[in-house]
C-alpha positions as a Markdown table, in Angstrom:
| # | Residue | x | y | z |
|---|---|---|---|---|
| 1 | Unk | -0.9 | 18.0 | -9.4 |
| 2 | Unk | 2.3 | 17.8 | -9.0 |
| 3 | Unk | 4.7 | 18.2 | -5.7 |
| 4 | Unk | 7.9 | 19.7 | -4.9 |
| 5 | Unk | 10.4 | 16.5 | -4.6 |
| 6 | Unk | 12.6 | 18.5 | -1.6 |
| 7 | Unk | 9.7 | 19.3 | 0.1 |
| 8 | Unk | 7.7 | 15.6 | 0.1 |
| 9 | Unk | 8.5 | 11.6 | 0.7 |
| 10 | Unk | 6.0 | 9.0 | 0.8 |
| 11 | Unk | 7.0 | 5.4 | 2.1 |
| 12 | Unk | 4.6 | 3.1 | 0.4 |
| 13 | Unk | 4.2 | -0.8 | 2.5 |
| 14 | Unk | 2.6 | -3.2 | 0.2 |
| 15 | Unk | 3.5 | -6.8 | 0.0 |
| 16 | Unk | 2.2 | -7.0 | -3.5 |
| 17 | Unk | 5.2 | -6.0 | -5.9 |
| 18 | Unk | 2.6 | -4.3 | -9.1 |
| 19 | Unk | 0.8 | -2.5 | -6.5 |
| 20 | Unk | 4.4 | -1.1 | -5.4 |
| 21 | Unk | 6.0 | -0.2 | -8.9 |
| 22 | Unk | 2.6 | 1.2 | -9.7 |
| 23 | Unk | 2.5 | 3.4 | -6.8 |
| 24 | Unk | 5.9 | 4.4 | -7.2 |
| 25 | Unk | 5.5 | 4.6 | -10.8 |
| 26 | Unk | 2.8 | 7.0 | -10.2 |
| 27 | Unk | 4.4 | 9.4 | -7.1 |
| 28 | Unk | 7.8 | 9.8 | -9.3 |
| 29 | Unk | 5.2 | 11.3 | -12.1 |
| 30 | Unk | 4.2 | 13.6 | -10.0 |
| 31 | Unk | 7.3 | 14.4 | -8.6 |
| 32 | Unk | 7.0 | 13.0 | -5.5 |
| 33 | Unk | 10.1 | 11.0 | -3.6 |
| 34 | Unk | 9.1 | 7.4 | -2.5 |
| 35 | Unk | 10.8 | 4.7 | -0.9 |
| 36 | Unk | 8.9 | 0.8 | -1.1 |
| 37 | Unk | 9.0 | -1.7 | 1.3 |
| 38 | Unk | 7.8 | -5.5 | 0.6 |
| 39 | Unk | 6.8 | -5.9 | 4.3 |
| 40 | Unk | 6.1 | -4.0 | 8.0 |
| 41 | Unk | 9.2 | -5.6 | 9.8 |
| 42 | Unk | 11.6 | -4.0 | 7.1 |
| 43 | Unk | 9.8 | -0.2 | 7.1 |
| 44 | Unk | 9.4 | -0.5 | 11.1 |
| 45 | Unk | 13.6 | -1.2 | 11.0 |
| 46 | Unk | 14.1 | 1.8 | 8.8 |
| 47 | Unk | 11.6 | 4.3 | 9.5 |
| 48 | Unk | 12.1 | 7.6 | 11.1 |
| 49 | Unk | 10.0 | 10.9 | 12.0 |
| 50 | Unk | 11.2 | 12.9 | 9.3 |
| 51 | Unk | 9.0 | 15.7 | 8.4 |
| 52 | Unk | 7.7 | 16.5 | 5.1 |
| 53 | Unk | 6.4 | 12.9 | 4.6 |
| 54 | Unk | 3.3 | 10.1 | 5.2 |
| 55 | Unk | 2.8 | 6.6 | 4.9 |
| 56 | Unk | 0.7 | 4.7 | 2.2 |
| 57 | Unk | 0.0 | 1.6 | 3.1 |
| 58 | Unk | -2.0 | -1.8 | 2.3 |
| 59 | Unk | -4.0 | -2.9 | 5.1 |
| 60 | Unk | -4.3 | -6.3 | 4.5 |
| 61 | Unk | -0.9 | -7.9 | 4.6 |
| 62 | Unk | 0.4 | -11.0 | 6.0 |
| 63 | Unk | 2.4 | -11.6 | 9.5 |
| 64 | Unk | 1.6 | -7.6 | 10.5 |
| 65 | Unk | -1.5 | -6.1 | 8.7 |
| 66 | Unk | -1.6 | -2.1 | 8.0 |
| 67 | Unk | -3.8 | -1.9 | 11.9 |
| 68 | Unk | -0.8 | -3.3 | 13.4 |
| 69 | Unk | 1.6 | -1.5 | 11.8 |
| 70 | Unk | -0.2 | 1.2 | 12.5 |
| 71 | Unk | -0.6 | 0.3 | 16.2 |
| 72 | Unk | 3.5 | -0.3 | 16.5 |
| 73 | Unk | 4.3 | 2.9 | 14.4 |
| 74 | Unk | 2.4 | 4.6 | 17.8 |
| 75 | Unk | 4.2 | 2.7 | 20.2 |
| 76 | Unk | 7.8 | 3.8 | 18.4 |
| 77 | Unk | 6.8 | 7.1 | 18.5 |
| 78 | Unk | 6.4 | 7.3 | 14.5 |
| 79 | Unk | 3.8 | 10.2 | 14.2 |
| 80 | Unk | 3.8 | 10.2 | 10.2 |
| 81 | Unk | 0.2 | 10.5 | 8.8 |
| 82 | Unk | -1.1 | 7.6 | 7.2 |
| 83 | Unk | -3.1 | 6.8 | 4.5 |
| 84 | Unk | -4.5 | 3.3 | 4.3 |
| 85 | Unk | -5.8 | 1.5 | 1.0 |
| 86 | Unk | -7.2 | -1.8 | 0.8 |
| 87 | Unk | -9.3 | -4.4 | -1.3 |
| 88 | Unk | -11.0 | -5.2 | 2.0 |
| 89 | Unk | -13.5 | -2.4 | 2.4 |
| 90 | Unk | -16.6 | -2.8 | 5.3 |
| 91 | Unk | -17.2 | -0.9 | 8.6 |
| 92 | Unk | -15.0 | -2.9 | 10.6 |
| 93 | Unk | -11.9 | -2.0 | 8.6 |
| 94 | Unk | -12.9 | 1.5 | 8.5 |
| 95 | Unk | -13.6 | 1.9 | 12.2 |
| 96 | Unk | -10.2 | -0.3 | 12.9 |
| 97 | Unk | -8.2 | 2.4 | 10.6 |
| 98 | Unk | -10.0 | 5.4 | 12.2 |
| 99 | Unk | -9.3 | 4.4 | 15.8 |
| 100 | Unk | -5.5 | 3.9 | 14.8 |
| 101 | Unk | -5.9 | 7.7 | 13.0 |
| 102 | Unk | -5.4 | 6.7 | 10.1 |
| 103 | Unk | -5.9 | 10.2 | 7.8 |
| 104 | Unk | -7.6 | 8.2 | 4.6 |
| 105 | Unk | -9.1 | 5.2 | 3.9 |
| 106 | Unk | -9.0 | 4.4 | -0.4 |
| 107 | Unk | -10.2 | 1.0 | -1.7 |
| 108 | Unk | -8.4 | -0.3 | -4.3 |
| 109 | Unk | -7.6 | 0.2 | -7.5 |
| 110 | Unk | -7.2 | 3.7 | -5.9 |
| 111 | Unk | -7.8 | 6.8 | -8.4 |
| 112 | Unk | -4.7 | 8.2 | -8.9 |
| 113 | Unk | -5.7 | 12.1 | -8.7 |
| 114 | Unk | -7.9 | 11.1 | -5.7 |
| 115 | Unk | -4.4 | 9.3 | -4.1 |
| 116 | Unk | -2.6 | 12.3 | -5.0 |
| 117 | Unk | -5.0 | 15.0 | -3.1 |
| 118 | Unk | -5.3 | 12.8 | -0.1 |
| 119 | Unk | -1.2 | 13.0 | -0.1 |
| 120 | Unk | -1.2 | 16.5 | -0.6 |
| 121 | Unk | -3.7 | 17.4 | 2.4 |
| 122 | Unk | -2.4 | 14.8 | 5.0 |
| 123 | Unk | 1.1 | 16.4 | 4.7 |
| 124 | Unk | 0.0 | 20.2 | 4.6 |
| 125 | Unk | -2.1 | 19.3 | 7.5 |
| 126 | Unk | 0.9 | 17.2 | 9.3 |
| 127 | Unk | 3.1 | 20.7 | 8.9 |
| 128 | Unk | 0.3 | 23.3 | 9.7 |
């Protein structure tokens, strides 16, 4: 599958730096405009509710976890969709991310065409 670069962006919050260049790596193949951050505080700082766009982020991170961010994205007003993937995968996680609205839940490793498809609904839902 592969997206219209003026038409999609996808910030990607992971604090580990393979997981980033691989995530990157993969949305540039499939033509998709990213931008990485290494931690919450620095996406929270440079953030904004442009359209066209979603959030892929690690749920487990230290100082701010994914919920958190998720939780602080709310109170800024930040109404991108988010998708969440983690190592960490049990109820409480799940229920955590649901109650924050978190569109997706993926455990890692994440399938990449399964990633993909979760982008590509989240944001044609986002804009419907």
């Amino acid at each position: 599958m592969t997206f219209k670069t003026e038409t999609l962006f996808v910030h990607i919050v992971d604090d580990d730096d393979s997981v980033r260049k691989g995530l990157s790596r993969l949305m540039r193949s499939a033509g998709i405009e990213n931008r990485v951050y290494e931690n919450p505080e620095r996406f929270l700082a440079e953030v904004s509710n442009a359209g066209h766009a979603c959030i892929l982020m690690d749920i487990t991170m230290p100082r701010m976890n994914g919920l958190e961010l998720s939780a602080r994205l709310k109170e800024k007003g930040i109404a991108l969709p988010v998708i969440a993937i983690s190592a960490r995968d049990d109820d409480d996680a799940r229920q955590s991310a649901r109650d924050l609205g978190v569109r997706f839940f993926l455990r890692k490793p994440v399938d990449d065409q399964a990633l993909l498809d979760a982008i590509s609904w989240v944001v044609q839902e986002d804009t419907a």
